[in-house]
Structures are given as C-alpha cells and as structure tokens.
PADREN-877584 format. One record per atom (N, C-alpha, C): residue number from 1; chain; atom name; y, x, z. Coordinates in steps of 0.02 Angstrom, whole numbers. Example, Ala and Ser with C-alpha at 12.3 -4.5 7.8 and 13.67 -1.06 7.14 Angstrom:
! PADREN-877584
+-----+------+------+--------+--------+--------+
| pos | unit | site |      Y |      X |      Z |
+-----+------+------+--------+--------+--------+
|   1 |    A |    N |   -284 |    660 |    390 |
|   1 |    A |   CA |   -225 |    615 |    390 |
|   1 |    A |    C |   -165 |    660 |    390 |
|   2 |    A |    N |   -112 |    642 |    354 |
|   2 |    A |   CA |    -53 |    684 |    357 |
|   2 |    A |    C |      2 |    645 |    394 |
+-----+------+------+--------+--------+--------+
//
This chain:
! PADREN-877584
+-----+------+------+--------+--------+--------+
| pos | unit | site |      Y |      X |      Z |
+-----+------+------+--------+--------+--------+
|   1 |    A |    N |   1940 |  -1943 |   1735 |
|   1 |    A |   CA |   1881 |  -1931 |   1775 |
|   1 |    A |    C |   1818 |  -1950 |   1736 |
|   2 |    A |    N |   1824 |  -1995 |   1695 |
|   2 |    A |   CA |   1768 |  -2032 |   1655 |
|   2 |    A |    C |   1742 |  -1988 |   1612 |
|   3 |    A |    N |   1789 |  -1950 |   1575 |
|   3 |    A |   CA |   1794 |  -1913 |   1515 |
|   3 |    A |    C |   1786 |  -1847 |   1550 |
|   4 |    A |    N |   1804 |  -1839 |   1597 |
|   4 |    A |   CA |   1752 |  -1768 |   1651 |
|   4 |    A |    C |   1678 |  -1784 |   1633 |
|   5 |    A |    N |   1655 |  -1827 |   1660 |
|   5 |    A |   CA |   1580 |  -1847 |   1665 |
|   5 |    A |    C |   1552 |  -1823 |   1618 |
|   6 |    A |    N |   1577 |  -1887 |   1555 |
|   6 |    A |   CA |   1555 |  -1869 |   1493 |
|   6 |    A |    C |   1542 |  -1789 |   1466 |
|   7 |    A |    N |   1591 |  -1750 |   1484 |
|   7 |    A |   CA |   1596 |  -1673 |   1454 |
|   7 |    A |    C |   1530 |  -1655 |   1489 |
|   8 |    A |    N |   1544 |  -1655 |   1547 |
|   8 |    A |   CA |   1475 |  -1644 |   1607 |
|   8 |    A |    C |   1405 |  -1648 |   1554 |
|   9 |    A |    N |   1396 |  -1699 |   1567 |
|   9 |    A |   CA |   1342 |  -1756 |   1518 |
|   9 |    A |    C |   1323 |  -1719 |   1466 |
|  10 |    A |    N |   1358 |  -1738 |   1422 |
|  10 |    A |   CA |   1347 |  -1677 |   1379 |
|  10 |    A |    C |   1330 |  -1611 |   1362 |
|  11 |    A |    N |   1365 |  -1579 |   1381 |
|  11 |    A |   CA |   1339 |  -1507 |   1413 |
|  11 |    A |    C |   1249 |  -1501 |   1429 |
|  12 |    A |    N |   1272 |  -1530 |   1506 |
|  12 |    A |   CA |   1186 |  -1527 |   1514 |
|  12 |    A |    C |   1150 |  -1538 |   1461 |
|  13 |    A |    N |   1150 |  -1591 |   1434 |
|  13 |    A |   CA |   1124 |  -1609 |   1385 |
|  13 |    A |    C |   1093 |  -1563 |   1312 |
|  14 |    A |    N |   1150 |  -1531 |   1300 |
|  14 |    A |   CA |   1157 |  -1482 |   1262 |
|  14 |    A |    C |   1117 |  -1419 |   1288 |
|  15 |    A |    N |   1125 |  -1400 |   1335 |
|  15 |    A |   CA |   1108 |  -1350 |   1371 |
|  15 |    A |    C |   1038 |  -1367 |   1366 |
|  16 |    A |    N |   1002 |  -1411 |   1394 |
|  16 |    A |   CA |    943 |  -1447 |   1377 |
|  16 |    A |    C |    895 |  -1445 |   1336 |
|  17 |    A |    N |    927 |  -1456 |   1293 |
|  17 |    A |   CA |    890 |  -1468 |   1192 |
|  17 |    A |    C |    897 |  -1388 |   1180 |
|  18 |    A |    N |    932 |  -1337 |   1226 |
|  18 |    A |   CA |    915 |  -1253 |   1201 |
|  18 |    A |    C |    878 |  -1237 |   1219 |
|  19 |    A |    N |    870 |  -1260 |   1297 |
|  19 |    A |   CA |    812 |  -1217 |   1333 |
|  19 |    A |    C |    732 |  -1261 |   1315 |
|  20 |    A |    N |    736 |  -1299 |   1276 |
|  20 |    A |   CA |    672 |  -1326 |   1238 |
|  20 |    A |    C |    659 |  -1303 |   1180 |
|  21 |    A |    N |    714 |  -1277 |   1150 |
|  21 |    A |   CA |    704 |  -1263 |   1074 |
|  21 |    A |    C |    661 |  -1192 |   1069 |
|  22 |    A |    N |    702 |  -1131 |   1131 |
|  22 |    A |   CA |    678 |  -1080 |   1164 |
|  22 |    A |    C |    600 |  -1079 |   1187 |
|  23 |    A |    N |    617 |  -1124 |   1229 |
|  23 |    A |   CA |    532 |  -1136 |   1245 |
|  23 |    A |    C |    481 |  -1146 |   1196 |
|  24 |    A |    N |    488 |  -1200 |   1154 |
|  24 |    A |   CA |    456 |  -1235 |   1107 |
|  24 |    A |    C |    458 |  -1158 |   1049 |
|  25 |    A |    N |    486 |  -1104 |   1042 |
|  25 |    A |   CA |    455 |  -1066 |   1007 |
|  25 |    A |    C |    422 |  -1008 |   1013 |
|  26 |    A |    N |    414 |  -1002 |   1103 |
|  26 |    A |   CA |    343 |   -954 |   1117 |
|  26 |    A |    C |    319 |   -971 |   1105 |
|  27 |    A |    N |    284 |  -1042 |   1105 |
|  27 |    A |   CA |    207 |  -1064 |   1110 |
|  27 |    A |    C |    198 |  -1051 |   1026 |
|  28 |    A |    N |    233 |  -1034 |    985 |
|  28 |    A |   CA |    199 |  -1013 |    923 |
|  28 |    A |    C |    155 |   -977 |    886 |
|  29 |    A |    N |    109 |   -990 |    841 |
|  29 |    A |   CA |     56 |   -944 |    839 |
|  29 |    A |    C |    112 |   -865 |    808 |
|  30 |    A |    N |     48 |   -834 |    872 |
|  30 |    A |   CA |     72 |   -752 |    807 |
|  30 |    A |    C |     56 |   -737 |    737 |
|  31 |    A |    N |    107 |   -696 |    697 |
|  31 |    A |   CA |    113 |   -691 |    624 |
|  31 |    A |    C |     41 |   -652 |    612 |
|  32 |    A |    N |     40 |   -688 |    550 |
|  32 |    A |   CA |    -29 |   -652 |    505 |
|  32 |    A |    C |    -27 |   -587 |    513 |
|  33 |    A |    N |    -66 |   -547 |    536 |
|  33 |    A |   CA |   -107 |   -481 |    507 |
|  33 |    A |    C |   -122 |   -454 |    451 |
|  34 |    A |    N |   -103 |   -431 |    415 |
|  34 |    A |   CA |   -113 |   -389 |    350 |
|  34 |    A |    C |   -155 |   -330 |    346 |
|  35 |    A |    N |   -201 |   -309 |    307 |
|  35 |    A |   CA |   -237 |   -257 |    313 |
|  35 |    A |    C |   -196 |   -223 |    284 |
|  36 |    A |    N |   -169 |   -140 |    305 |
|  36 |    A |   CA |   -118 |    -95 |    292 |
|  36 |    A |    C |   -179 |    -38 |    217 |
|  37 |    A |    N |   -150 |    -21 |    172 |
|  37 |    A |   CA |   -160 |     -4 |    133 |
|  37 |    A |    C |   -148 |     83 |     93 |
|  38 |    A |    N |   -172 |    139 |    103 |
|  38 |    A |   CA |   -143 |    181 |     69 |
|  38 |    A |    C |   -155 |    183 |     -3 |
|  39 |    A |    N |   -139 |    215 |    -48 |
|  39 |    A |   CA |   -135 |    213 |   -102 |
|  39 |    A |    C |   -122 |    277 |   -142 |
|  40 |    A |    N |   -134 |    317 |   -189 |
|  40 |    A |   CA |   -162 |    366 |   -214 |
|  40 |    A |    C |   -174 |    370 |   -288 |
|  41 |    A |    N |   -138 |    411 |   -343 |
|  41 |    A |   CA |   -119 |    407 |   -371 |
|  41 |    A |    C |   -141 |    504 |   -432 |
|  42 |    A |    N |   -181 |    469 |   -470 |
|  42 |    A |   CA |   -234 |    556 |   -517 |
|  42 |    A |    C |   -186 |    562 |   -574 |
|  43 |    A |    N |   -146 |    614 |   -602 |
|  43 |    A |   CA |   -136 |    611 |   -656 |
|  43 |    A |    C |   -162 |    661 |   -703 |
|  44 |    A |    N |   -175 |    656 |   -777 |
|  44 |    A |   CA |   -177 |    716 |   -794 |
|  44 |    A |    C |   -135 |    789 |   -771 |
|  45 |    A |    N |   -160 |    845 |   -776 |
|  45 |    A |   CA |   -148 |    912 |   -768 |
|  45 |    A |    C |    -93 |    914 |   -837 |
|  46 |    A |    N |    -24 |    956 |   -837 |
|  46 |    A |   CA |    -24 |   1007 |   -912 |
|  46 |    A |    C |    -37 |   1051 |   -902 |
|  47 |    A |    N |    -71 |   1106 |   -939 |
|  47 |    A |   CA |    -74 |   1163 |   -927 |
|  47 |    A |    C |    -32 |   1192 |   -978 |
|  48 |    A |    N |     -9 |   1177 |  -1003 |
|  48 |    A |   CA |     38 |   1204 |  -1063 |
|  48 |    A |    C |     96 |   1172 |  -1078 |
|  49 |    A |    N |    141 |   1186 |  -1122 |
|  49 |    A |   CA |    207 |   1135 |  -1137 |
|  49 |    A |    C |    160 |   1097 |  -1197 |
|  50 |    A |    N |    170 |   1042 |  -1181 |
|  50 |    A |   CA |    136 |   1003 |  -1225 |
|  50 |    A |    C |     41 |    980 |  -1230 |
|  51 |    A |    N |     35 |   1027 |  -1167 |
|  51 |    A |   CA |    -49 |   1024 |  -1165 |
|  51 |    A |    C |    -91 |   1005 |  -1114 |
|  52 |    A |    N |   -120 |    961 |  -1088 |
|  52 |    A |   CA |   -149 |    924 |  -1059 |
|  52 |    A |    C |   -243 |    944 |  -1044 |
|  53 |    A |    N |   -240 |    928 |   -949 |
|  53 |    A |   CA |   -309 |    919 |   -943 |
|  53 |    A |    C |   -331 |    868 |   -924 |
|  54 |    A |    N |   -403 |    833 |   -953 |
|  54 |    A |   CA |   -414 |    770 |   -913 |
|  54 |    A |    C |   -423 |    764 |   -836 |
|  55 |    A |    N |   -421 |    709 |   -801 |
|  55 |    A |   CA |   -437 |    747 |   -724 |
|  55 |    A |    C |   -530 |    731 |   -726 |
|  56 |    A |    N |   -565 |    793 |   -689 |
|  56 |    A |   CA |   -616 |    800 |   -689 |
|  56 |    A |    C |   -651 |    725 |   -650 |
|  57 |    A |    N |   -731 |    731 |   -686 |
|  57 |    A |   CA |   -784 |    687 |   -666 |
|  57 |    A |    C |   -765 |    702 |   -584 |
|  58 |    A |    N |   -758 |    765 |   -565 |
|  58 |    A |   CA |   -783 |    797 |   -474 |
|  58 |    A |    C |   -736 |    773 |   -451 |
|  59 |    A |    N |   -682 |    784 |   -468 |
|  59 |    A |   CA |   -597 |    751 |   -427 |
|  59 |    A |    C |   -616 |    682 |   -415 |
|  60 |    A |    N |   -638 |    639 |   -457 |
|  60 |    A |   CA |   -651 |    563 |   -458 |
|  60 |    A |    C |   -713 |    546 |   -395 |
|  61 |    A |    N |   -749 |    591 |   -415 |
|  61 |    A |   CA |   -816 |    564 |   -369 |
|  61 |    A |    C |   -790 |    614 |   -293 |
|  62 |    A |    N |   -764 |    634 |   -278 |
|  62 |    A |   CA |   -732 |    683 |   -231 |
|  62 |    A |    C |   -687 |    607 |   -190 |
|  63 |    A |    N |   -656 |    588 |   -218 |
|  63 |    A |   CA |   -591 |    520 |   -208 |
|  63 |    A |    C |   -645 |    480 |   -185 |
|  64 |    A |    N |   -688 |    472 |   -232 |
|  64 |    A |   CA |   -746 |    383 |   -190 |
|  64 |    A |    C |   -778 |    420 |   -119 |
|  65 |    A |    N |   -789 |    468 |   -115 |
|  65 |    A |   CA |   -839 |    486 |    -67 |
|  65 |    A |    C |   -803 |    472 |     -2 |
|  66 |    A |    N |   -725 |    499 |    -20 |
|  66 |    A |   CA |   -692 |    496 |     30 |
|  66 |    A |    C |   -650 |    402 |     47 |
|  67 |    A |    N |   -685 |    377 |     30 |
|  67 |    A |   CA |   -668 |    292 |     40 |
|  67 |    A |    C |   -615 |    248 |    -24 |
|  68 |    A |    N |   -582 |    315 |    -39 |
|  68 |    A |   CA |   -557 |    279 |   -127 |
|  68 |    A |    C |   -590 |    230 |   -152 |
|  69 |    A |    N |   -547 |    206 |   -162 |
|  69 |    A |   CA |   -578 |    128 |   -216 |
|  69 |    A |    C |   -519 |    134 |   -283 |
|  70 |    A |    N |   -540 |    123 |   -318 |
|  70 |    A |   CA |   -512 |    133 |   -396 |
|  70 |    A |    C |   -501 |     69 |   -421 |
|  71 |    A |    N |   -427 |     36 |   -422 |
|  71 |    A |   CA |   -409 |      7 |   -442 |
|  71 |    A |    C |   -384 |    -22 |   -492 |
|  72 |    A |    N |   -362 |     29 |   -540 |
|  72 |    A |   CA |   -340 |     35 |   -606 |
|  72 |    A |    C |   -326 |     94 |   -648 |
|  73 |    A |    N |   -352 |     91 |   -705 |
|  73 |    A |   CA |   -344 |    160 |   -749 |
|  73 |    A |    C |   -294 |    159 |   -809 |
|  74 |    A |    N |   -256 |    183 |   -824 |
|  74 |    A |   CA |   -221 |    154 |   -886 |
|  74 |    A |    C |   -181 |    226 |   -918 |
|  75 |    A |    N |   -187 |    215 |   -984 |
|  75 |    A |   CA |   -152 |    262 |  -1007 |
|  75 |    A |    C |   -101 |    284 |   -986 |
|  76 |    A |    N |    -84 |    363 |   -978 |
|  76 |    A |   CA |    -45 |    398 |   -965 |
|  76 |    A |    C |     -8 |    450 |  -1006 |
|  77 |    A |    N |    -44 |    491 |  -1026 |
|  77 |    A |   CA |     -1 |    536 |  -1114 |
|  77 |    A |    C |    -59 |    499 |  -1170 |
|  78 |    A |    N |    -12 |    493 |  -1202 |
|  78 |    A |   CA |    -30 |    518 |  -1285 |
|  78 |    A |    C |      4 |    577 |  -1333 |
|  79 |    A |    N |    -76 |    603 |  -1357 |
|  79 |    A |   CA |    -39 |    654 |  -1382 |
|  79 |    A |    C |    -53 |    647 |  -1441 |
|  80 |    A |    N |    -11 |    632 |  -1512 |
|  80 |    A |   CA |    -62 |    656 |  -1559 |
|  80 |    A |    C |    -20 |    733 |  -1610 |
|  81 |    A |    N |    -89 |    727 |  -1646 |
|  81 |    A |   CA |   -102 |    794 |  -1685 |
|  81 |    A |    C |   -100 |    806 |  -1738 |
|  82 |    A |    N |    -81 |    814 |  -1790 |
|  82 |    A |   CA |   -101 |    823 |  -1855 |
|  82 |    A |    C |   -133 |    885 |  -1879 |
|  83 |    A |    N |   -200 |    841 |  -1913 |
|  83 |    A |   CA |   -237 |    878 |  -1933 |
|  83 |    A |    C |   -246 |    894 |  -2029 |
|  84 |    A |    N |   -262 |    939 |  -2038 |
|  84 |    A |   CA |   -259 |    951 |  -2111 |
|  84 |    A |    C |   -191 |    959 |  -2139 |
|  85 |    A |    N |   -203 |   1006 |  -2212 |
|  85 |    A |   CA |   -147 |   1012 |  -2260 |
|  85 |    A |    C |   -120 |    966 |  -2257 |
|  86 |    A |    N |    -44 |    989 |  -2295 |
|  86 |    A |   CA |      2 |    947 |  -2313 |
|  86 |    A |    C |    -14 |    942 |  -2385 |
|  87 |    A |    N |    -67 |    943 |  -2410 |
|  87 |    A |   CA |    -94 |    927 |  -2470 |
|  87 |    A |    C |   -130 |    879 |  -2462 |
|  88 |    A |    N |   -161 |    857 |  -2421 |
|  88 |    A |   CA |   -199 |    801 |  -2400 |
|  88 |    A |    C |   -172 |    754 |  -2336 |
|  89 |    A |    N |   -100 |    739 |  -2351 |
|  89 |    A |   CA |    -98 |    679 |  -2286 |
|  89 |    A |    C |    -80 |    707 |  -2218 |
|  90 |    A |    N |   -110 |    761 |  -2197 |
|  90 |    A |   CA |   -113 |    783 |  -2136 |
|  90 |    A |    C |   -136 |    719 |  -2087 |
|  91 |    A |    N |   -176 |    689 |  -2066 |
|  91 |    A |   CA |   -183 |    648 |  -2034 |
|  91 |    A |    C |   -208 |    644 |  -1947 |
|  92 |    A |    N |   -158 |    603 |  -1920 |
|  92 |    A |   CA |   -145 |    624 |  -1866 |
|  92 |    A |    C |   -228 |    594 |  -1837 |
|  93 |    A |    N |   -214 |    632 |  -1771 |
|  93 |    A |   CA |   -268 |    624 |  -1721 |
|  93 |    A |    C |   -232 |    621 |  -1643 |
|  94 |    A |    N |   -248 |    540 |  -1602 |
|  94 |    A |   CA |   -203 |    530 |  -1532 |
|  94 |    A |    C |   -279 |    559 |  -1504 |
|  95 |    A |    N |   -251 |    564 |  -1439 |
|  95 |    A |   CA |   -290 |    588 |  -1370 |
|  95 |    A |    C |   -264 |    564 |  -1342 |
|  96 |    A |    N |   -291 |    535 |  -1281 |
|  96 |    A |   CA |   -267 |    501 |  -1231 |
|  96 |    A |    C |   -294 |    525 |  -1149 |
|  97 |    A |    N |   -242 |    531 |  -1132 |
|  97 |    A |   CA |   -263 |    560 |  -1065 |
|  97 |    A |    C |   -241 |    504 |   -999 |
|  98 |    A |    N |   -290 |    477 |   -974 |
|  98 |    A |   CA |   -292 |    407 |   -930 |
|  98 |    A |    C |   -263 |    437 |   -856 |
|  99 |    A |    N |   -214 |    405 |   -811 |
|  99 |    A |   CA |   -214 |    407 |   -757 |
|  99 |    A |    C |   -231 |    348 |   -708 |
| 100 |    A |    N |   -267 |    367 |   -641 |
| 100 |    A |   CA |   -312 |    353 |   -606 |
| 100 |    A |    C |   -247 |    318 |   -542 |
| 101 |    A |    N |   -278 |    248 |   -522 |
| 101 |    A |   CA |   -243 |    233 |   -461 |
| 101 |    A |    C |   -293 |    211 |   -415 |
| 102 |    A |    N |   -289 |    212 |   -344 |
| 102 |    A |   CA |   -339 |    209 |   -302 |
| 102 |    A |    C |   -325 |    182 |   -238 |
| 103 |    A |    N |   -353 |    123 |   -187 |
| 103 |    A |   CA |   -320 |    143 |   -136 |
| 103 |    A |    C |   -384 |    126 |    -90 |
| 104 |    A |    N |   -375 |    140 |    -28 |
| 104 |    A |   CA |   -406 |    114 |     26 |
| 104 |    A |    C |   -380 |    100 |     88 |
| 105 |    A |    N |   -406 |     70 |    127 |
| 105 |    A |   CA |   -390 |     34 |    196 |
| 105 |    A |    C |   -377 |     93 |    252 |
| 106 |    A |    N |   -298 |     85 |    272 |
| 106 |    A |   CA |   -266 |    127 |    302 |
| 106 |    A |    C |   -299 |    152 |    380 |
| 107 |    A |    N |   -329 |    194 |    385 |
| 107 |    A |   CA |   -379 |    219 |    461 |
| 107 |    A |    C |   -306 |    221 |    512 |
| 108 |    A |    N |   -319 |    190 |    572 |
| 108 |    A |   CA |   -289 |    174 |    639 |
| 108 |    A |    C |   -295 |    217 |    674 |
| 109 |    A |    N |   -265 |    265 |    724 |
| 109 |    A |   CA |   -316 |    295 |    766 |
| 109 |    A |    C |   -313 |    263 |    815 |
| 110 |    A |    N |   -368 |    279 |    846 |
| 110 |    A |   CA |   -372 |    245 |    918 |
| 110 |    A |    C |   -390 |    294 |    964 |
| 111 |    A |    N |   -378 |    266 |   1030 |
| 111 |    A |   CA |   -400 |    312 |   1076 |
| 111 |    A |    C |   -480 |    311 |   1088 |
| 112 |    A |    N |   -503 |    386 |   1111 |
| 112 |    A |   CA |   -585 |    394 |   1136 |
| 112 |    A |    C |   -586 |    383 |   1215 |
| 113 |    A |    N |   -621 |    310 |   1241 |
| 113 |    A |   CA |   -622 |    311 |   1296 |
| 113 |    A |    C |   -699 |    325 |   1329 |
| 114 |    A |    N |   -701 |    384 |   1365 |
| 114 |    A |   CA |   -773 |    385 |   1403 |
| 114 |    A |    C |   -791 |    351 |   1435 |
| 115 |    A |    N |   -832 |    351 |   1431 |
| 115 |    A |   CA |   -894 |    294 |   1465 |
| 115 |    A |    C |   -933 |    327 |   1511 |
| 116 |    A |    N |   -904 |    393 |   1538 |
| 116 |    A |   CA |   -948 |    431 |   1595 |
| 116 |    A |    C |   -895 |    423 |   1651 |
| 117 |    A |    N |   -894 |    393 |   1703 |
| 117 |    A |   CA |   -848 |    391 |   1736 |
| 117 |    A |    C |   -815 |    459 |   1761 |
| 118 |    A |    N |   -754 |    451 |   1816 |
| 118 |    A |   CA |   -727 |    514 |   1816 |
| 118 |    A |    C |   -759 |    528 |   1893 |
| 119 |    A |    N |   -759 |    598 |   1907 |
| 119 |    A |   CA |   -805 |    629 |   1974 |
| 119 |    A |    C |   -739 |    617 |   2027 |
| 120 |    A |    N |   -781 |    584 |   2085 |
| 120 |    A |   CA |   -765 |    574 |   2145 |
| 120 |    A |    C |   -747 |    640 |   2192 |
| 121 |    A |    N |   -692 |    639 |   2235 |
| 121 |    A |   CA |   -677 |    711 |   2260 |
| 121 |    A |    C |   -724 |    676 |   2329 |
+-----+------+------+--------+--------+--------+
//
C-alpha cells in the first residue's frame, strides 16, 4: 500500500515538472526575423564557339534602377589570343570577361485595404 502511494507520488510529480516544462516554453520570445533576399546573377553572352560579349553598361544600370544592389564582380572567362607571327613569339593577349552578382530585399505582397468604407444597403 505504501509503495502504491509512492508510485502515485511520483507520477504526479512527474506529470508536474511536464506540464511546467510545456508551459515554461510558450512564454518564449519568438525567433529572429531575417530579411528574405533575392539574388541575381549577369554573365557574359557567347556569341560564338569560343566568343564572348561583355554584359552591357544598360543591362547594369537597367538591374540598379530596378532595386539591384551589386554585390560582387569577379572574373568569369578568360580568353586569351595570340597575336603575331610565329616568327616573333606570337604573344598572347587575355580578355577577361567579368560576371555580375546582385541581390535585393525580397518584396512581400500584401493586401490593398480601402479606406473608403463599404455602401450601406
């Protein structure tokens, strides 16, 4: 009978320290907010096997207008060339054609709520 109790006892007990632990972790603050991010990505054009266009001044300023932010530029092809006889060296010539990364702050939609109320029948 003693050792009834005890189980009893326990239990509750147990039962107890859950429904606090439960409790004790609504009251927690809500998780950080992150600003959501798209991201966007220019590369050179080929127009040929082996032939390359830079991406235009307009494409670039086209991207900022529209909220782009330019984050990093970094080489993308190299091409090089050799120039001159094979009597002289032929000496090469690289080109470098840069690709463009970009991003900006991801637009939400929201709803349009009027502010004209609605007509009374």
């Amino acid at each position: 009978m003693v050792c009834m109790k005890r189980i009893m006892v326990l239990g509750l007990m147990v039962l107890m320290a859950a429904v606090a632990i439960v409790w004790a972790q609504q009251g927690k603050a809500p998780a950080a907010v992150y600003a959501q991010y798209e991201v966007r990505s220019v590369f050179p054009r080929e127009t040929s096997p082996a032939m390359y266009e830079q991406v235009s001044q307009q494409e670039l300023q086209s991207m900022a207008t529209q909220g782009w932010e330019l984050v990093s530029v970094t080489p993308y092809v190299y091409r090089n060339e050799e120039r001159g006889s094979a009597a002289n060296n032929r000496p090469a010539v690289t080109q470098t054609y840069p690709a463009y990364f970009f991003k900006r702050v991801k637009l939400l939609k929201t709803e349009t709520v009027s502010l004209v109320p609605a007509h009374a029948p």
